[in-house]
Biopython code that builds the backbone (N, CA, C, O; Angstrom):
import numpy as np
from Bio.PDB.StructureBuilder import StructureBuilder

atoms = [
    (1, "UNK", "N", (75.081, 81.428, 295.391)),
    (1, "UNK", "CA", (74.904, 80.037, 294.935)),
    (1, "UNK", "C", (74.310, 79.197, 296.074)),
    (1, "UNK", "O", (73.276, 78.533, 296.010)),
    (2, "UNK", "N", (75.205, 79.347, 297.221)),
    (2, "UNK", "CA", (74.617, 78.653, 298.118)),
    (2, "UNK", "C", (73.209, 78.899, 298.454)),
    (2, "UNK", "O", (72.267, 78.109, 298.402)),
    (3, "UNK", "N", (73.229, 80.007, 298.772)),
    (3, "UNK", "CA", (72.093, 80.782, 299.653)),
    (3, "UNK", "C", (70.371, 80.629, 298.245)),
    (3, "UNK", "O", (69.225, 80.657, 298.692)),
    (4, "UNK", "N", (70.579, 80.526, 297.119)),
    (4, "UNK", "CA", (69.733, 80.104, 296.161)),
    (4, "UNK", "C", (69.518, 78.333, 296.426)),
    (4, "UNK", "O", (68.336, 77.990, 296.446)),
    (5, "UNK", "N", (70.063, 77.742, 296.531)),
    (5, "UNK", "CA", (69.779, 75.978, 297.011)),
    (5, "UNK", "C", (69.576, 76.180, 298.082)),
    (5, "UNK", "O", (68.886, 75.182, 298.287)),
    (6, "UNK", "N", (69.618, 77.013, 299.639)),
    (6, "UNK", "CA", (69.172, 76.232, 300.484)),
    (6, "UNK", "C", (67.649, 77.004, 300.422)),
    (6, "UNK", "O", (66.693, 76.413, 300.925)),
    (7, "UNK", "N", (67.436, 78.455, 299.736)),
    (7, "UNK", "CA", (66.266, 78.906, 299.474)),
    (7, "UNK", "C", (65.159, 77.847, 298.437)),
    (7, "UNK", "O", (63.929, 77.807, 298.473)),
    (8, "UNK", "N", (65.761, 77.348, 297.876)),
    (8, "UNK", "CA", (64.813, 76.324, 296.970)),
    (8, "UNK", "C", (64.423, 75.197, 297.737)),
    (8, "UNK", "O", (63.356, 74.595, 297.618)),
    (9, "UNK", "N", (65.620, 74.863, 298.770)),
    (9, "UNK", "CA", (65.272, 73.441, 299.361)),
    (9, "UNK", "C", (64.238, 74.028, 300.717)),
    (9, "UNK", "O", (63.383, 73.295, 301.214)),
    (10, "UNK", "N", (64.472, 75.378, 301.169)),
    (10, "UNK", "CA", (63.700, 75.817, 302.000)),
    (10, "UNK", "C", (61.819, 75.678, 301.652)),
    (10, "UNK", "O", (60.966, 75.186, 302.390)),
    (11, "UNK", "N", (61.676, 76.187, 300.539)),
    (11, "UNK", "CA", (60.420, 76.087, 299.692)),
    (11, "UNK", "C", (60.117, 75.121, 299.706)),
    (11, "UNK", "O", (59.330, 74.901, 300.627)),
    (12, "UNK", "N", (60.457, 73.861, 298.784)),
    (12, "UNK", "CA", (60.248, 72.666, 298.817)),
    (12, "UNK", "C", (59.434, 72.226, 300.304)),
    (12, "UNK", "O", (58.222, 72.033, 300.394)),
    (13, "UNK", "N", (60.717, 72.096, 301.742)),
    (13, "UNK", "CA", (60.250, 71.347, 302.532)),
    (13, "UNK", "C", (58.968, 72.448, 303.258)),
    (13, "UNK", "O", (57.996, 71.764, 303.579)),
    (14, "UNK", "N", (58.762, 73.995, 303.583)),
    (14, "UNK", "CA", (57.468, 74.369, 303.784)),
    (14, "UNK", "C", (56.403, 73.664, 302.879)),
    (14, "UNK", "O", (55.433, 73.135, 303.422)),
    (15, "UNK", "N", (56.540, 73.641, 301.591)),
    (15, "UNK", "CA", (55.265, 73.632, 301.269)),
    (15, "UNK", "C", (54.919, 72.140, 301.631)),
    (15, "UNK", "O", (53.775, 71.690, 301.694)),
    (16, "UNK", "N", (55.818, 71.600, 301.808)),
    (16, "UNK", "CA", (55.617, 69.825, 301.975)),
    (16, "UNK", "C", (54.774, 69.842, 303.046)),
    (16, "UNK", "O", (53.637, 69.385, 303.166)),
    (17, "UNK", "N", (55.939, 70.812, 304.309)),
    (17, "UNK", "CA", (55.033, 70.664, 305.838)),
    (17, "UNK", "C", (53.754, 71.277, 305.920)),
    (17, "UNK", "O", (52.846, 71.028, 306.712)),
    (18, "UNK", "N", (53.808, 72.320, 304.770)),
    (18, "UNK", "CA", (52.162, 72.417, 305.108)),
    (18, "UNK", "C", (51.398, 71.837, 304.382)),
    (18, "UNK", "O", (50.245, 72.226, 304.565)),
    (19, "UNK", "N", (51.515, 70.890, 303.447)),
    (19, "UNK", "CA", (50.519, 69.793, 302.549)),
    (19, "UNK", "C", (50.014, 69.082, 303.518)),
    (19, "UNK", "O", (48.799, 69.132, 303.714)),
    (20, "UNK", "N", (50.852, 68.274, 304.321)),
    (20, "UNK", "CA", (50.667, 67.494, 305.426)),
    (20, "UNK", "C", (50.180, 68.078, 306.620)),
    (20, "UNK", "O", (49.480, 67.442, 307.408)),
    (21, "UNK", "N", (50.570, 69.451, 306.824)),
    (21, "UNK", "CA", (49.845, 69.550, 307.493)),
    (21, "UNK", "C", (48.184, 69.674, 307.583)),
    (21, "UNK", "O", (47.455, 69.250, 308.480)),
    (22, "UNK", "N", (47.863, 70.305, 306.510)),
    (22, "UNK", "CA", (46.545, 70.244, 306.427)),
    (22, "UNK", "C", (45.663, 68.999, 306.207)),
    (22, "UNK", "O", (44.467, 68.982, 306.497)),
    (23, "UNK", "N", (46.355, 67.924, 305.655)),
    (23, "UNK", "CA", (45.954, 66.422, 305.716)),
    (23, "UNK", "C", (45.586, 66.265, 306.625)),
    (23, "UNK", "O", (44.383, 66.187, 306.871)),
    (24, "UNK", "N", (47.052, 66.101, 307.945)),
    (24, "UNK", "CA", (46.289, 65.859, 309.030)),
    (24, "UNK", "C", (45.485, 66.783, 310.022)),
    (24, "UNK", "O", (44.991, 66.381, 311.076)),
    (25, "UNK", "N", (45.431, 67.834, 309.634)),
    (25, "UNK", "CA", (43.954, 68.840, 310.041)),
    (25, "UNK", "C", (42.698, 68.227, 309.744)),
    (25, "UNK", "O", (41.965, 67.703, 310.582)),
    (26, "UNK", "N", (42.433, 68.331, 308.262)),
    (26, "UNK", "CA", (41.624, 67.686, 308.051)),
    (26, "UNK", "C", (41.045, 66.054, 308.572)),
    (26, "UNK", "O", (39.867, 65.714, 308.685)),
    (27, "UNK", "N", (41.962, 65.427, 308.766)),
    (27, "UNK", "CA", (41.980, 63.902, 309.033)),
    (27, "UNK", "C", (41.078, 64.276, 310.698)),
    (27, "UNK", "O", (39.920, 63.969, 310.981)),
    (28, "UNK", "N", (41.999, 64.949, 311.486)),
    (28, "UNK", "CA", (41.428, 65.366, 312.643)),
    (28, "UNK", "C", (40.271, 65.407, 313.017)),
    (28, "UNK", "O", (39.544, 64.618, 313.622)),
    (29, "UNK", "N", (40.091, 66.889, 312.406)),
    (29, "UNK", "CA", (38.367, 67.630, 312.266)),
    (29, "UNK", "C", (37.273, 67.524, 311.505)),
    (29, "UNK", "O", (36.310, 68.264, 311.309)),
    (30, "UNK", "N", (37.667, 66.228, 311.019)),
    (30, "UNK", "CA", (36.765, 66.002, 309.751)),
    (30, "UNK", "C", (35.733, 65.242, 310.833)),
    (30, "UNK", "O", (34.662, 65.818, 311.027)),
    (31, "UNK", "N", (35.996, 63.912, 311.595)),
    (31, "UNK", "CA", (35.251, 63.459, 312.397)),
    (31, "UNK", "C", (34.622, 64.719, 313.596)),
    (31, "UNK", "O", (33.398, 64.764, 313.721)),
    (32, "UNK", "N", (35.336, 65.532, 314.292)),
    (32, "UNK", "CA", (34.354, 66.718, 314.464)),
    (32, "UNK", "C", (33.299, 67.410, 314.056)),
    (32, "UNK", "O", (32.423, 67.819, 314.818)),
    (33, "UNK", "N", (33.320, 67.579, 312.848)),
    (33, "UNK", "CA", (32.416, 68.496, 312.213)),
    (33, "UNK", "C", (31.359, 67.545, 312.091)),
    (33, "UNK", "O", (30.211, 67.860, 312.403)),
    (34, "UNK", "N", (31.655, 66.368, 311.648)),
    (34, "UNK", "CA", (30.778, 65.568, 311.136)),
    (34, "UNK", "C", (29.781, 65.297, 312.498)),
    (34, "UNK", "O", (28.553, 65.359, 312.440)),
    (35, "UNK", "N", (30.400, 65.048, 313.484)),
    (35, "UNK", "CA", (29.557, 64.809, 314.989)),
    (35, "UNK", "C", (28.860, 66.145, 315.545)),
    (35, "UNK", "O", (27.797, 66.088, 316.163)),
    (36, "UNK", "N", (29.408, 67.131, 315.332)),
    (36, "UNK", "CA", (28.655, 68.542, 315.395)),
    (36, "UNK", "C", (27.552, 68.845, 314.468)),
    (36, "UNK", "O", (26.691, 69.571, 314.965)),
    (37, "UNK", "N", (27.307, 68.395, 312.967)),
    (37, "UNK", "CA", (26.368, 68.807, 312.216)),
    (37, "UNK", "C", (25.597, 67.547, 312.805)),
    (37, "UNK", "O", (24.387, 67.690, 312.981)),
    (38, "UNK", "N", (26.313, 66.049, 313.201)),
    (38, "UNK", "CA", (24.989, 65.735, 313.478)),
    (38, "UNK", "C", (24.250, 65.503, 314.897)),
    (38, "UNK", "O", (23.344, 64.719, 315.182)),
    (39, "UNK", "N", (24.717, 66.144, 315.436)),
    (39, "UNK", "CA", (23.916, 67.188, 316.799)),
    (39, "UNK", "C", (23.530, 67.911, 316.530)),
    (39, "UNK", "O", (22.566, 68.057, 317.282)),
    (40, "UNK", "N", (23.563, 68.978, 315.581)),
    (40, "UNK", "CA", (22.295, 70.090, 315.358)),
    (40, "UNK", "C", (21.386, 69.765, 314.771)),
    (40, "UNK", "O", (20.480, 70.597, 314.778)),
    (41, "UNK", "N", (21.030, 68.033, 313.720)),
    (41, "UNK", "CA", (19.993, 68.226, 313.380)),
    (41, "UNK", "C", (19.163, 67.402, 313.912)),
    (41, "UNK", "O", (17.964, 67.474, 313.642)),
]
sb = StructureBuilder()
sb.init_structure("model")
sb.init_model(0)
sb.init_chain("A")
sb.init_seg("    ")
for serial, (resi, resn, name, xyz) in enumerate(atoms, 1):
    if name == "N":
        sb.init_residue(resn, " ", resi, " ")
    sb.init_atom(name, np.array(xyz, "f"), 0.0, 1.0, " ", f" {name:<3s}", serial, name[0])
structure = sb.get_structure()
């Protein structure tokens, strides 16, 4: 019983931390890429 709720609440908060995380990846490297493509052309 237990070990099923803290496995569900486990799920929950990964997938949260990695939603966000990739937000702020993106948020990051988005201004990178953008300054790199426009140096190559």
């Amino acid at each position: 019983m237990f070990e099923a709720i803290f496995r569900g609440f486990w799920l929950i908060f990964w997938s949260q931390s990695i939603s966000t995380w990739k937000r702020h990846l993106a948020h990051f490297t988005g201004p990178i890429v953008v300054k790199s493509r426009g140096a190559t052309r």
